[in-house]
C-alpha positions, -999 to +999 in steps of 0.1 A: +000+000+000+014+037-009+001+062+015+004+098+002+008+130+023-029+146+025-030+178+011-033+201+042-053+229+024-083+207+013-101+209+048-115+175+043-102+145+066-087+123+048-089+083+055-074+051+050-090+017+039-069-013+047-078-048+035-047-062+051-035-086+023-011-114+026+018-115+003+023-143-016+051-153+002+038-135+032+021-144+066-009-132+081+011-119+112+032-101+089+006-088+070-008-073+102+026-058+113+021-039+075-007-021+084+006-011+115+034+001+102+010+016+078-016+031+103+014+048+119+027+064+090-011+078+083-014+091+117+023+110+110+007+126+081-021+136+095-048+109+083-076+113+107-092+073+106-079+043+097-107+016+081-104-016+081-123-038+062-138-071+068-139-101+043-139-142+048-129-171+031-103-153+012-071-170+014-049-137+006-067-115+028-063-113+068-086-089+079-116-113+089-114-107+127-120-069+126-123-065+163-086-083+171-071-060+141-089-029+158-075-037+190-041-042+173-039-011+150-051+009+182-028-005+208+004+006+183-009+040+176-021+077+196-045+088+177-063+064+154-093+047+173 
């Protein structure tokens, strides 16, 4: 994923969707550790929430317990909630 700096004059709050893929080669832990790495550069620049979204029975995807990945993205950051 390639977060871009929000444009500070556009007076809109900006968000972040996450559907917390796993790489081919990849893990599911390590594919949460990349959004929270992610979340925390989004909260750096300013990104006011941080979304994550919620899908089963897909193999590359890791984001089907949204309440543990809340928790997780929460715990490692200030400001998104």
């Amino acid at each position: 994923m390639v977060l871009q700096h929000p444009t500070k004059n556009t007076g809109i709050p900006l968000s972040v969707l996450d559907l917390v893929m796993v790489n081919d080669d990849g893990s599911p832990r390590q594919s949460m550790q990349n959004s929270l790495d992610s979340a925390r550069h989004a909260e750096r620049w300013g990104y006011k929430r941080y979304w994550l979204a919620e899908h089963h029975n897909i193999k590359g995807v890791a984001s089907t317990a949204t309440s543990v990945l809340i928790g997780f993205i929460a715990s490692g950051t200030y400001t998104i909630r």
